[in-house]
C-alpha positions as CSV (number, residue, x, y, z in Angstrom):
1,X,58.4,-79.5,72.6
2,X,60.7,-76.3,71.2
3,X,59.3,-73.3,72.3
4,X,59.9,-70.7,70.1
5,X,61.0,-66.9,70.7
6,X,58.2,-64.5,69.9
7,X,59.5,-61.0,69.5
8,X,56.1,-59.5,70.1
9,X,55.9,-60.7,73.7
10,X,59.9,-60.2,74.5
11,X,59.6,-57.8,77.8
12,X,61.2,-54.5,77.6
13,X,63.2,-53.7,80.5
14,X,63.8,-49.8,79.4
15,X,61.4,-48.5,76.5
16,X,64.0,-49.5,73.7
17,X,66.4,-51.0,75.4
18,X,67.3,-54.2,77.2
19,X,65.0,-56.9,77.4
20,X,64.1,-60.2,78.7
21,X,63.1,-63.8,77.4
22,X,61.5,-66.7,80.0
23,X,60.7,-70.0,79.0
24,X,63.2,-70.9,76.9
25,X,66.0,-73.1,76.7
26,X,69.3,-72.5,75.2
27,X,70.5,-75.7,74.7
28,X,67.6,-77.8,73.4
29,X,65.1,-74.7,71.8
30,X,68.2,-72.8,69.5
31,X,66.5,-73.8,66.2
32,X,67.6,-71.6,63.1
33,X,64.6,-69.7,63.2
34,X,64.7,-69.5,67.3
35,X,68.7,-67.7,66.5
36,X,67.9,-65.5,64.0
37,X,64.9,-64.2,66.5
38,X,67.5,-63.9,69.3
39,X,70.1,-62.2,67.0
40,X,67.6,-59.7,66.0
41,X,66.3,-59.2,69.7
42,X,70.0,-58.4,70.9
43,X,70.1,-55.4,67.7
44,X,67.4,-54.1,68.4
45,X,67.6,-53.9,72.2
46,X,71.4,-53.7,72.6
47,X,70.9,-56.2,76.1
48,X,69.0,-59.4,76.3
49,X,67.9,-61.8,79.4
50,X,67.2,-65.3,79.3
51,X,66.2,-66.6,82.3
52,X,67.3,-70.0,83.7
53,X,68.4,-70.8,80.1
54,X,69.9,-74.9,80.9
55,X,73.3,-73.7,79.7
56,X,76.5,-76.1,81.0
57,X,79.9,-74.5,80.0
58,X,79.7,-76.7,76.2
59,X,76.6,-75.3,75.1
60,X,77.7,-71.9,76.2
61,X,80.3,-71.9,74.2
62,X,78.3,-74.0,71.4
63,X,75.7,-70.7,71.5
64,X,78.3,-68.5,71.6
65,X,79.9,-69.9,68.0
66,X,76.4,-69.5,66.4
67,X,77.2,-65.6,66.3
68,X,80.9,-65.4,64.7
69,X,84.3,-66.4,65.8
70,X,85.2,-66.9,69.3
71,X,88.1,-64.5,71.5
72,X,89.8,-66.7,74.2
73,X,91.4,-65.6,77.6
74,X,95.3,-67.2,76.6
75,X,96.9,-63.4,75.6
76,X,95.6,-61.3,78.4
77,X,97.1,-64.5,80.8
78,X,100.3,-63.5,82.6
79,X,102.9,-66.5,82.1
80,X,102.7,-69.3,84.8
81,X,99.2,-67.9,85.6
82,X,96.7,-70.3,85.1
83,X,93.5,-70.1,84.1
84,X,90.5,-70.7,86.9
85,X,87.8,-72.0,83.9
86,X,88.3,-74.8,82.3
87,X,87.6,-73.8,78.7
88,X,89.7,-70.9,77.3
89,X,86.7,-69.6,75.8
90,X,85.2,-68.0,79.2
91,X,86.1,-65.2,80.4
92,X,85.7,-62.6,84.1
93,X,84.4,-59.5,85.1
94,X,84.8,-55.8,85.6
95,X,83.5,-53.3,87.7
96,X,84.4,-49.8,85.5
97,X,81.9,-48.9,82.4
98,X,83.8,-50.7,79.5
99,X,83.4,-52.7,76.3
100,X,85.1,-56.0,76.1
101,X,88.2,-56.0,73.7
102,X,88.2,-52.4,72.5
103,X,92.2,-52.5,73.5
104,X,92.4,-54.9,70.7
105,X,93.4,-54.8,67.1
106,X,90.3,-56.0,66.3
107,X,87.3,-55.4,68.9
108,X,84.5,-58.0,70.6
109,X,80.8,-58.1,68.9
110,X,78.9,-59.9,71.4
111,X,79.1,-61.2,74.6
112,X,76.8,-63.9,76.3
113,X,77.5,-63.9,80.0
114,X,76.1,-66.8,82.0
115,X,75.4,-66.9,85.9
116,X,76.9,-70.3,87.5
117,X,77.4,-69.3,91.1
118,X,75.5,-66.0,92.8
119,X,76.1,-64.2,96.1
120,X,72.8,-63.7,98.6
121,X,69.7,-61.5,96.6
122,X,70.7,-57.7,98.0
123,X,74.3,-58.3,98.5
124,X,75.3,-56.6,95.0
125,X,76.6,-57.9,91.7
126,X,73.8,-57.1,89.2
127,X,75.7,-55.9,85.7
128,X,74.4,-52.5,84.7
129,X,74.2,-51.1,81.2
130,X,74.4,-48.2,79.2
131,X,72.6,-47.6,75.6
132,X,75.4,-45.6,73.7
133,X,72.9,-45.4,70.9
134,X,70.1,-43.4,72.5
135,X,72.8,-41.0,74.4
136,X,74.3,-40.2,71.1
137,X,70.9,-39.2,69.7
138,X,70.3,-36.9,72.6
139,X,73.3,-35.0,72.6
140,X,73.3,-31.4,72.4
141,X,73.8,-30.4,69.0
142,X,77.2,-28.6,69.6
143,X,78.9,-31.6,71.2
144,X,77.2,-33.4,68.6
145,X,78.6,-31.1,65.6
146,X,82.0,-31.3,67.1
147,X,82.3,-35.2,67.7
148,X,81.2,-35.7,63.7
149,X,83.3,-33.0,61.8
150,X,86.3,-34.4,63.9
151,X,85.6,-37.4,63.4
152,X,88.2,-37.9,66.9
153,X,89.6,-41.4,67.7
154,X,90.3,-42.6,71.0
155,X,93.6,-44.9,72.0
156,X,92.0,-48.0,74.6
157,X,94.4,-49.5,76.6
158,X,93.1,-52.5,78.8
159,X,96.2,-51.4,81.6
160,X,94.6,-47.8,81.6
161,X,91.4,-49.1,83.0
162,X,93.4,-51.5,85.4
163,X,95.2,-48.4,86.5
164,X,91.9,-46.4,87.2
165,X,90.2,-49.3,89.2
166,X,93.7,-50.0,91.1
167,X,95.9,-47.0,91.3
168,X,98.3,-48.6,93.9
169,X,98.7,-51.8,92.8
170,X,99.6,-50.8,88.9
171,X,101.2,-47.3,90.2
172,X,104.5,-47.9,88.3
173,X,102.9,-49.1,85.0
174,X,102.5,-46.6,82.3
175,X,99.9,-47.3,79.5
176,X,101.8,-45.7,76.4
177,X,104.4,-48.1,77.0
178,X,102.1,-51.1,75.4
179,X,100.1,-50.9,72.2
180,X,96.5,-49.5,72.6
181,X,93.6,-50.1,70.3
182,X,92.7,-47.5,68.2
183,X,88.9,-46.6,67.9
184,X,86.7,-43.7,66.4
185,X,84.2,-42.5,69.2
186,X,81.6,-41.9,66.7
187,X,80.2,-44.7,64.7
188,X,77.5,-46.1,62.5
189,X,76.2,-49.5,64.5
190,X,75.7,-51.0,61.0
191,X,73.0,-54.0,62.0
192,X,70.5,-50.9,63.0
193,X,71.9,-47.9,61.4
194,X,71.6,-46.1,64.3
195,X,74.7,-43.5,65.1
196,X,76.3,-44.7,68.2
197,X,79.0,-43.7,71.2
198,X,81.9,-46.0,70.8
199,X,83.1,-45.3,74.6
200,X,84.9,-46.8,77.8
201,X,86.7,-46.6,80.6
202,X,89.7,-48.4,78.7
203,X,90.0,-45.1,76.9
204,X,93.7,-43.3,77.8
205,X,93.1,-40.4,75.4
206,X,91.9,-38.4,72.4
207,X,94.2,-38.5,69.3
208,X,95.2,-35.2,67.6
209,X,94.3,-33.0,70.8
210,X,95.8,-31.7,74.0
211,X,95.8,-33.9,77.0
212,X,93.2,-31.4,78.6
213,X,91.0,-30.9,75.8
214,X,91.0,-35.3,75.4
215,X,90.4,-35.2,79.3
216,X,87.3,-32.6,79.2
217,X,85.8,-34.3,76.4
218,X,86.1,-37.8,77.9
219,X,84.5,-37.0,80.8
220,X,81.6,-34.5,79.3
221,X,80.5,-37.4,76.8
222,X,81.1,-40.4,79.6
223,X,79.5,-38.4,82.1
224,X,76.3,-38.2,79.3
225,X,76.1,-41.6,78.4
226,X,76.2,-42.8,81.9
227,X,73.2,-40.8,83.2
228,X,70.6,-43.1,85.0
229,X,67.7,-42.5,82.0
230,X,70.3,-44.6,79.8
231,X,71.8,-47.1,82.1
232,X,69.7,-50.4,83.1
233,X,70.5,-52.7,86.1
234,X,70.2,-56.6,85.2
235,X,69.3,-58.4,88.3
236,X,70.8,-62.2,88.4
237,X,67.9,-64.5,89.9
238,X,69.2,-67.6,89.4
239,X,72.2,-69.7,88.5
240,X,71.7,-70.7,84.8
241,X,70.5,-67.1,84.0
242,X,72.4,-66.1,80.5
243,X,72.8,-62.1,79.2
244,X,73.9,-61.4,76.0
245,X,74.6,-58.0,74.3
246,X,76.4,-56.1,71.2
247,X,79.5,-54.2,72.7
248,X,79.1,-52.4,69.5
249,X,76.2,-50.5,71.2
250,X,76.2,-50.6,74.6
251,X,78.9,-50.2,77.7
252,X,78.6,-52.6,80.7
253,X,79.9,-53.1,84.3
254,X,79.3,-55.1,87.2
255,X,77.2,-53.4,90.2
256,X,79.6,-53.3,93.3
257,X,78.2,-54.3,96.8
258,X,78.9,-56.0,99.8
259,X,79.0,-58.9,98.5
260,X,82.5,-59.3,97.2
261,X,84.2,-59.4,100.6
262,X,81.6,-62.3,101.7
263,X,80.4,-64.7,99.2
264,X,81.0,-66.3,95.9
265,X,79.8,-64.4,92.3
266,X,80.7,-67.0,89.1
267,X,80.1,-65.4,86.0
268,X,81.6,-67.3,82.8
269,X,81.8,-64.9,79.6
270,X,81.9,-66.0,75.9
271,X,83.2,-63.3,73.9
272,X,82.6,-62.8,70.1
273,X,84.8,-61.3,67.5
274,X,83.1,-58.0,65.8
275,X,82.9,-58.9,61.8
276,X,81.8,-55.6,61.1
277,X,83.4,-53.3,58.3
278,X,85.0,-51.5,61.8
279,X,86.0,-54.2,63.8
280,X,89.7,-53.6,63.7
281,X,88.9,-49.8,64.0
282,X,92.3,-47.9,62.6
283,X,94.9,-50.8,64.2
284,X,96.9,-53.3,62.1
285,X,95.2,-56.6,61.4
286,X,97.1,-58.6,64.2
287,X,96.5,-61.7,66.3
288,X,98.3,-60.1,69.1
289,X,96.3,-58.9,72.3
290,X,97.2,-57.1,74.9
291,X,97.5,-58.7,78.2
292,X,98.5,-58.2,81.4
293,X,102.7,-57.6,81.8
């Protein structure tokens, strides 16, 4: 028998945001009716959970299609390195507050992030998010004034981020020598309405403004969006565990701990293009994607 997603009885994880679905399969139960539920669940929550959902790799990638065109992992492949999945379409981790494919011409919608291999239950590795949304709304008014009559775009560079998280091995790398994607912080998340934060740690800097200014800013609005009373930690139970979420609306990271240095943590990410009206933000309509030199 299909069982059949109920949005009344979804369970929040924050009050209005993240939330979690049990009971349902994601291969056999995706009806058209069952989709359009899940797609409205991720809008309106930002982060959703399905628990044990019977995905294999296919039907991971087969969900995945259901909401737009898929990104694959061949341009950010260095040559001769080879890819440890076997399906292009799945993708790693990272440990820094980010959205997937903001250094991109044209920007990631969703993301549906499936569990295949976990380390030991208090060893680390839950992914925590942040609703860029409800910070936005509770900024204080004069930061709030400033970001909207400036209307300020940010430059992401996926190396800038690698830099941050590993100084010493990317010390002679500098980020304005590759293309960056180019990004207004402030947006209308157009399947809610609501006004969001379009942030990450892939951002180098503020257009139009002084290196300090672009640095004080970053950090003041990062610092706000990060706070605990926006961020939610997803706890991975089981292998077969699938969370999805809009990038458009939310930043994300994996939860360090002591884990990495002991055990095994296989997370397999399907990536899908934005098709909004500002998914190539202010870049050049290009197939080219930035990748590691």
């Amino acid at each position: 028998m299909i069982a059949t997603i109920d949005l009344s009885k979804i369970t929040e994880i924050s009050p209005g945001f993240g939330a979690e679905i049990c009971g349902f399969n994601a291969t056999t139960d995706i009806t058209e009716e069952n989709f359009r539920r899940l797609q409205e669940a991720v809008t309106t929550h930002g982060v959703v959970v399905i628990r044990d959902s019977q995905l294999s790799d296919e039907s991971h990638i087969r969900l995945a299609r259901m909401f737009g065109e898929l990104d694959d992992v061949k341009p950010y492949i260095s040559a001769g390195r080879k890819n440890r999945l076997r399906y292009d379409e799945l993708f790693d981790g990272n440990s820094l507050f980010h959205v997937d494919s903001s250094f991109n011409p044209r920007r990631a919608a969703y993301s549906l992030l499936l569990a295949h291999e976990l380390p030991p239950e208090g060893t680390g590795g839950k992914t925590a998010f942040a609703d860029t949304r409800t910070s936005f709304d509770d900024l204080d008014e004069e930061t709030k004034q400033d970001l909207l009559a400036n209307d300020y775009v940010a430059a992401h560079s996926m190396l800038h981020s690698r830099k941050l998280a590993a100084p010493e091995y990317f010390a002679d790398l500098d980020p304005c020598q590759f293309p960056m994607g180019r990004h207004k912080i402030v947006q209308r998340h157009e399947k809610s309405g609501r006004m969001n934060l379009y942030i990450a740690a892939h951002i180098h800097h503020i257009e139009k403004v002084s290196k300090e200014r672009s640095a004080i800013l970053l950090e003041k609005i990062f610092k706000h969006a990060t706070q605990p009373k926006y961020v939610i930690e997803v706890e991975w139970k089981q292998p077969g565990d699938l969370v999805i979420w809009d990038n458009t609306c939310t930043m994300h990271r994996v939860v360090s701990g002591p884990y990495s240095a002991k055990y095994r943590r296989d997370m397999r990410r399907a990536t899908v293009h934005d098709s909004s009206t500002t998914a190539w933000g202010l870049n050049e309509h290009s197939n080219v994607r930035q990748g590691l030199p």
